[in-house]
N, C-alpha and C positions, 0 to 999 in steps of 0.2 A: 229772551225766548230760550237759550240753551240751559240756565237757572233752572225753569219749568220743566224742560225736558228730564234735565241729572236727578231733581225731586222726584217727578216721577219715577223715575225707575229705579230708583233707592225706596220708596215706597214698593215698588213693586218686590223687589227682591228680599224686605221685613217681610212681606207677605207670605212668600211664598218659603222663605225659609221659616216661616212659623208653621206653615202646610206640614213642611217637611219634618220638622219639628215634632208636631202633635203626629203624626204618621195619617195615613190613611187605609180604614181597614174594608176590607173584603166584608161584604154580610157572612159568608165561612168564619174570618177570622172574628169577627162580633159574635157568630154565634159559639164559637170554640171557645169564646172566656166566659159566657155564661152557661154553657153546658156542667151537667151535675151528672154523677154515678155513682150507684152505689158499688162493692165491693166484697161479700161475704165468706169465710173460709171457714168450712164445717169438716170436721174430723170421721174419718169413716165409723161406723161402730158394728159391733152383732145387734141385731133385731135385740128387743126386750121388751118388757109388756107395761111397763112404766111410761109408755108415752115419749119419752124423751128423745127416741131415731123417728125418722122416716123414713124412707122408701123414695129415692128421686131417679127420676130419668137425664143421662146426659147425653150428651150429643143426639142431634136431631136426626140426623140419617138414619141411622144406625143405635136406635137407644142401648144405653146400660145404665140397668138398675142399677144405683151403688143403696146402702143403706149410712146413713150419716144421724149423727146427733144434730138436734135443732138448733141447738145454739151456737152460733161461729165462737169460734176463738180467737179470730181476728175481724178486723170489717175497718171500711174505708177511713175511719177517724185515724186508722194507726199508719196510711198511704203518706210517704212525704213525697214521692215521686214515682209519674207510671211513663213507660214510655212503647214504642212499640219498634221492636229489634230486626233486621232482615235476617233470617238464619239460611241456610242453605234448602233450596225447595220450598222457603215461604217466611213466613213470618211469626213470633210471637208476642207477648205482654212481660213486659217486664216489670216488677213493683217492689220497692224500696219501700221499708219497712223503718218506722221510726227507731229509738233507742227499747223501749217499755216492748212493741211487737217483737225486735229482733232476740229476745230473749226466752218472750213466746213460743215462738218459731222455732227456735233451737231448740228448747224442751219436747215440744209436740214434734219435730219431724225425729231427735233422738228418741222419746218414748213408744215410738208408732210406724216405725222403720216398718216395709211392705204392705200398709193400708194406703187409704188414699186419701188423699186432700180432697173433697167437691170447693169448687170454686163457684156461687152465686155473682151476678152482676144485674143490677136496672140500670139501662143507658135510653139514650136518645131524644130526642126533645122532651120537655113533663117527664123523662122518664118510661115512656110506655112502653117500651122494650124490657123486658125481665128473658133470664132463662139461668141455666146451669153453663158455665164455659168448660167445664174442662174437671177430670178425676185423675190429676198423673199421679201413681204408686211413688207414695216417698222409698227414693232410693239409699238417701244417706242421709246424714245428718244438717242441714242450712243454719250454718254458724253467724254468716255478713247480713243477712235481715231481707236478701236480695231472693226472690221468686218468679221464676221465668217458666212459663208456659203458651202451650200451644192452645189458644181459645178457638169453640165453634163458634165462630165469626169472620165473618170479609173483614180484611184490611180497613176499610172504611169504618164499618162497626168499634173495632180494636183502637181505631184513632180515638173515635168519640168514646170510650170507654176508656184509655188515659188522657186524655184533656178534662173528660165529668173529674174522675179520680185527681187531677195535679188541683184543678180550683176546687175541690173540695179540702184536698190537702193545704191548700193556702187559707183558706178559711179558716180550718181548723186548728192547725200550726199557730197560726196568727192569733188566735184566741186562747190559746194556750200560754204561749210565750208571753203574753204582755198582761203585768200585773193589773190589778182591778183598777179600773177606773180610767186608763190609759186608752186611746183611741190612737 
């Protein structure tokens, strides 16, 4: 009988340290690794009649028109890390820019010193959230690749909008880095 008993509970404890093993996730943390964001960074410009700017509104309270070119100059393919920073009085987005962006970025914030960056994001489940985060006036030059700002967004939202941005960056990183053929 004691045989049966020690088997069992050595079966019990492979069990349960395979539990512990494989982890166990929250439906949060399931849906946090299949969350996706997009990321867009459009360059302020003057109005011109070639179509190429638009006219957007930021921040929801309180809008400001900025006028931006349409086509980013960065976007989330170039995100290898986002994360969301405490600052003093709240919080912002922090985004880690690959090698190829961080070069970008240093040209565009030197050639463009007192315009603004508009920041574009789609987040939230599908996606169905879209708006404009955030226009901060480049003040210097962003040599490290690294951009931190304050987005119109809850904490909550800014989560989900670096979690979309890191599993997109692991996607996309990962398809990169590995030569053809390789899984």
């Amino acid at each position: 009988m004691m045989i049966i008993g020690k088997r069992f509970n050595i079966y019990l404890l492979v069990t349960l340290a395979a539990a512990l093993a494989c982890g166990c996730q929250s439906p949060a943390e399931r849906q946090a690794k299949k969350a996706l964001s997009t990321l867009r960074l459009h360059l302020e410009s003057g109005s011109d009649r070639t179509k190429t700017t638009e006219s957007i509104p930021v921040y929801r309270e309180k809008p400001m028109w900025v006028t931006v070119q349409k086509t980013p100059f960065l976007s989330e393919a170039n995100v290898t890390t986002a994360s969301v920073v405490d600052e003093v009085g709240g919080f912002s987005l922090r985004i880690q820019f690959d090698d190829d962006a961080k070069v970008l970025l240093e040209e565009s914030t030197t050639r463009n010193r007192g315009r603004r960056i508009a920041i574009f994001s789609q987040f939230a489940p599908q996606m169905k959230e879209y708006r404009w985060l955030a226009a901060p006036v480049i003040s210097h030059r962003i040599s490290d690749g690294v951009l931190v700002f304050t987005p119109d967004a809850t904490r909550e939202e800014a989560q989900e909008i670096a979690d979309g941005l890191n599993n997109v960056g692991k996607k996309t990183h990962t398809w990169i880095d590995k030569p053809w053929g390789e899984k």
